[in-house]
Every structure is written in C-alpha cells, then in structure tokens.
C-alpha positions in Angstrom: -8.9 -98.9 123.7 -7.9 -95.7 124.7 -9.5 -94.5 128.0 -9.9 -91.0 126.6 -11.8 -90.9 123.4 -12.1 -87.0 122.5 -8.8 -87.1 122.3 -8.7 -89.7 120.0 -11.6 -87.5 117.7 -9.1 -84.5 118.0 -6.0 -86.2 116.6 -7.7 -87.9 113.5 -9.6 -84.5 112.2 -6.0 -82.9 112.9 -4.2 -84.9 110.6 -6.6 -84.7 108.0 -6.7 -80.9 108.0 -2.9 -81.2 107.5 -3.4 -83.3 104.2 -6.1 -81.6 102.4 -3.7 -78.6 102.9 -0.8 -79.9 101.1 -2.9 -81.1 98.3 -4.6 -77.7 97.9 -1.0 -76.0 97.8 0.0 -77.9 95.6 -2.8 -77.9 93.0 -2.3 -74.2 93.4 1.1 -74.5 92.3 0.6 -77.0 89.5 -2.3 -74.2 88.2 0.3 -71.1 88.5 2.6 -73.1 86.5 0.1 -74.2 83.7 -1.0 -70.6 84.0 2.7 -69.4 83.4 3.3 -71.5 80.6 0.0 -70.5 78.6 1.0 -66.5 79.2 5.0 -67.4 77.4 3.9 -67.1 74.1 1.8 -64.2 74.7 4.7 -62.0 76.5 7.3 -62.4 73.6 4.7 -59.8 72.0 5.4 -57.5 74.0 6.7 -54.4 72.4 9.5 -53.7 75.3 10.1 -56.9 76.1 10.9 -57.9 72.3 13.2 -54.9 72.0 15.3 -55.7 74.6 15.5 -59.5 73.4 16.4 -58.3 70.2 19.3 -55.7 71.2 21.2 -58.5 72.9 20.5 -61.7 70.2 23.7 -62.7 68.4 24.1 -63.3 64.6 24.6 -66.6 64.0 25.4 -69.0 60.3 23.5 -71.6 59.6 22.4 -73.7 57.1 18.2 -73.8 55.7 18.2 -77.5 56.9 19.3 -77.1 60.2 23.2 -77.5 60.7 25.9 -74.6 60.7 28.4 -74.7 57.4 30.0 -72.2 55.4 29.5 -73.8 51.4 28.5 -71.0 48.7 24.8 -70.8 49.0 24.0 -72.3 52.1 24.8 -69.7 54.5 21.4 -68.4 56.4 19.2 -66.7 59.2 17.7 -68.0 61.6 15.7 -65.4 63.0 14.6 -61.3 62.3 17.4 -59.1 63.2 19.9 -61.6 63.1 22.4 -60.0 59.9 23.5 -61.9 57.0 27.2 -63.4 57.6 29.8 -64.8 54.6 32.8 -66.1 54.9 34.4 -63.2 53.1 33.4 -61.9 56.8 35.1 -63.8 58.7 38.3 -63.5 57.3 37.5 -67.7 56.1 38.2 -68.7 52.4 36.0 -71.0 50.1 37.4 -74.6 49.0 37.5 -74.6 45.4 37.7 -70.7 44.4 40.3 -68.0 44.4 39.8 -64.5 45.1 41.7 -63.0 41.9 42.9 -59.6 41.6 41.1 -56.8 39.4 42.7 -56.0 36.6 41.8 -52.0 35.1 43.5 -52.1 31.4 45.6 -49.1 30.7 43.9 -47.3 27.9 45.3 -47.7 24.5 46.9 -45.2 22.1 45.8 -45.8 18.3 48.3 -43.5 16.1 46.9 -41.9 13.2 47.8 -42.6 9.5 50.7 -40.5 7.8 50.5 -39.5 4.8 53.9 -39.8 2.4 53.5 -38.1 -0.7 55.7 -39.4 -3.7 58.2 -38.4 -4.2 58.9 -37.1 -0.8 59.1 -33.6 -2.0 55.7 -31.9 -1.9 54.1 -32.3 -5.1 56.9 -31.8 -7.5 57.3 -31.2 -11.1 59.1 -33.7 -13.5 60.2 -33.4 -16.7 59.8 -36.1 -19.5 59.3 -36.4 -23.2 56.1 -36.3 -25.5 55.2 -38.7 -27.3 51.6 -40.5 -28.5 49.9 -43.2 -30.4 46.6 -44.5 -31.3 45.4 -47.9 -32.0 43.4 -46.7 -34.7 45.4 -44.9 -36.9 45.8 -47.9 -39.0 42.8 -47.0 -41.1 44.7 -43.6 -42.0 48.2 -44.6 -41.6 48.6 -48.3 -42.6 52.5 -48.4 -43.1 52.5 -47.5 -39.1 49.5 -49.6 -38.4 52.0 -52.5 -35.9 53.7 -49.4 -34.5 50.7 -48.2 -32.6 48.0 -51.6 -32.6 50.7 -54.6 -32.0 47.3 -57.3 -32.9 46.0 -54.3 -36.2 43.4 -56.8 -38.0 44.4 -55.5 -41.8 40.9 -57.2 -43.0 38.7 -55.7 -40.0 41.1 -52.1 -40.3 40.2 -52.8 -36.2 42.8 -53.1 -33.4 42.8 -56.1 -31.5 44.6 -55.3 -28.7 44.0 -54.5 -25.1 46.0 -52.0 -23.1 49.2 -53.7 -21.0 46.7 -53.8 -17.5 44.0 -55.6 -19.4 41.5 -52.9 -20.0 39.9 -51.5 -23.4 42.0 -48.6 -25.2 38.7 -47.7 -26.4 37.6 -46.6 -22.9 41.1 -44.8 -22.4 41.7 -42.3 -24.9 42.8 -39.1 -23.3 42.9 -40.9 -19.8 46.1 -43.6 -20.2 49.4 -43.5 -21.4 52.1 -46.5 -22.1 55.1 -45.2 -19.6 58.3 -47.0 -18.6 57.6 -50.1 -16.9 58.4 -48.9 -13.0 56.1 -46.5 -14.0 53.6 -48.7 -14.9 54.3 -51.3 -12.2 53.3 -48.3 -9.6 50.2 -46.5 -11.8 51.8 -43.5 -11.5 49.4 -40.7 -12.1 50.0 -37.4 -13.2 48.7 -33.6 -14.0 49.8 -32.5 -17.2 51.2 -28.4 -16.3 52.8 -27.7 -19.7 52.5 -27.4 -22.9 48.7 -25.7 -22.9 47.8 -27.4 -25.2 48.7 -31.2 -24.1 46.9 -29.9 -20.7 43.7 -29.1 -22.4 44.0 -32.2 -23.7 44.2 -33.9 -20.5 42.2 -32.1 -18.1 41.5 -34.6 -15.7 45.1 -36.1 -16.0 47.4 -39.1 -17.2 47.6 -42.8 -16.0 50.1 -45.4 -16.5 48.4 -48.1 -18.0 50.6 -49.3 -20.9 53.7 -49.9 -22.1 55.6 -50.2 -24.9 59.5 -51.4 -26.3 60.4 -47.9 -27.5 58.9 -46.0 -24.5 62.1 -45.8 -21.8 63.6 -43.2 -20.2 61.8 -40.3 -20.0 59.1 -41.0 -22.7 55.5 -40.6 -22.3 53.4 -42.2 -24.8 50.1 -40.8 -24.7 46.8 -42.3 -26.0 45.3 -39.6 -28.2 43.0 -40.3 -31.2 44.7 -38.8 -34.0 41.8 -36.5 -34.8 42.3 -34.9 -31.6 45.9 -33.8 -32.3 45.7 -29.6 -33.0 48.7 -30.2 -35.5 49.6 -32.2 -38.4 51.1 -35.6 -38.1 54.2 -34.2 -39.8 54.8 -31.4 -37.1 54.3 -33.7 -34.5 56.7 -32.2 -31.7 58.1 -36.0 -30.8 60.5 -35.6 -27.9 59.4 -32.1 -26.4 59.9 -31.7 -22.6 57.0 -31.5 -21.0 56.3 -30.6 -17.1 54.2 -32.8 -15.0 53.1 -33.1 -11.6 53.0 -36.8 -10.1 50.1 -37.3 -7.9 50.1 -41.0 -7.6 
C-alpha cells in the first residue's frame, strides 16, 4: 500500500478523464460521418454543383441490361446528358450487314412515235381503173347474176355471199370495194378525187374489203347498188382512170 494516497486519487481520475475523451471524439466523428453521408444525396441537387458534374461526364455505350456491346438495337444511355453512340460512330462495322452504295438512276428518255405515211410520199395520188358490181343485180340482170353474187340463190333471187373479210355486203354498199389482193391483205383505204361523180358517190371514201379473180392490176371493183349508178348499164365507163388518194 502506497504511503501516499492522494496521489493515488490523482492518478485514477486522470486516466479516466483521458478515456471518456477519446470516446467522445470519436462519437463525434462517427456522427459527422453519418451526418456527411445523409447530406450526399441532397448536394447532387445542387444547381452548380450538377453543372459542373455534367460538363465533365463522358458518353459511354451500354447495353439496357447492364453490360457494354455494340449489336443493332442494344446500344444505350446510361444517364442525362450522356449522347447517343453507334457504331457507325466509331468507325466499327456490324457482323452480318453491309453498308451498300446509293444508287440515283439516270433518268430515262422515252422517244415519241413517228408517223410514216404510205406510201412515203405525202399523201399522193394514184391512178387505177373503174370498175363495180352488186350482189343484187341478179334480180335485174340474171345472165350476170355469178359474175357479181358467186353463192346467187336463183329460187330466193338473194345473194348468199359474204364479202372476202367476212362481213355483210349489205352493210357495205358505197363503203367497200373488191381490190387486188395486196391491197386487200393491207385494207388499203382511199379518197376518191376524180371523176365527180364516183366522189359524190363515195364521200366518206373506199375500203378494201373484197376481192375478186378478174380484179388485178389496177382495177377497183366498187360495191355500188345498181340503182345508184347516174348512167345506164350500157354506158358504163368500165376501165376509166380514176385518181385516188391512199390514206391507209
């Protein structure tokens, strides 16, 4: 036992001064920090301090679920003002697809249609023969009947014939004539110019639509009922030029 108490007394409230000291510092410490941590979330809303975070962030790629890849359709952002990124971007191709050239067609030139009239001089005038027939003159005429109705039904006094293209002579009187057979193969179509009278006839012109064995050369046989003839059978001018302009 110590021969001087007080001193004793002195030493053991000394050293526990000391510890309650440390403790105290360090709950202070421990408080700032918690303190600290609480306040984080509350600075980054900071107007200035959220600029200046923002000015230096980096964009980045990513992927929505997490990891960084550069497939079609799975590039992301992370965060506001970070910018979207391809790979077009990055100078970095796509496995799988080709970047292929644009192609601008030239455009194209569509000619217009000529027009070749026929002959190849303008509208010119020919010269051919007269001559006519009708399928019905039988009735007047029997003794020529065959001549102009090749199928004349002698117990109907009808023709039975149809022009060389198929159609009805009855719907062709002063519209067809039987022609030589190239121009029948082309239905060459005319304007009657002279005589006057074969014009007045025809005023709306002449078709090839028949032919016949005795109409070659130059012969034009033209369907005209007999009726309509402004001269007599007997003064018939059979082989007189006549002038015609080809239009077909």
């Amino acid at each position: 036992m110590s021969t001087r108490p007080y001193l004793l007394e002195i030493q053991s409230g000394g050293n526990g001064a000391d510890l309650v000291g440390v403790f105290a510092a360090v709950g202070l410490l421990l408080y700032l920090g918690l303190m600290l941590f609480m306040l984080l979330p509350m600075l980054g809303r900071i107007p200035f301090l959220n600029t200046a975070r923002s000015a230096v962030s980096t964009p980045s790629l990513v992927a929505p679920g997490g990891g960084q890849s550069f497939a079609p359709g799975y590039i992301g952002i992370v965060a506001e003002g970070q910018i979207p990124m391809t790979p077009s971007m990055l100078g970095l191709s796509v496995p799988g697809q080709s970047v292929q050239p644009t192609y601008t067609p030239q455009p194209t030139y569509t000619p217009q249609p000529t027009f070749t009239a026929f002959p190849t001089q303008q509208n010119p005038l020919s010269n051919y023969r007269f001559s006519f027939y009708d399928p019905m003159i039988g009735k007047d005429k029997p003794d020529i009947a065959l001549i102009n109705c090749e199928a004349w039904n002698f117990t109907t006094q009808y023709c039975d014939s149809k022009l060389r293209n198929g159609e009805p002579w009855e719907d062709n009187y002063l519209l067809a004539a039987a022609c030589p057979y190239d121009l029948y193969l082309a239905s060459a179509q005319f304007e009657v110019v002279s005589p006057d009278w074969l014009k007045n006839l025809f005023p709306y012109g002449v078709t090839c639509k028949d032919t016949g064995e005795a109409v070659t050369g130059l012969f034009i046989d033209f369907l005209i009922p007999w009726a309509s003839m402004p001269m007599s059978y007997d003064t018939t001018p059979w082989g007189t030029p006549i002038t015609m302009m080809r239009v077909k």
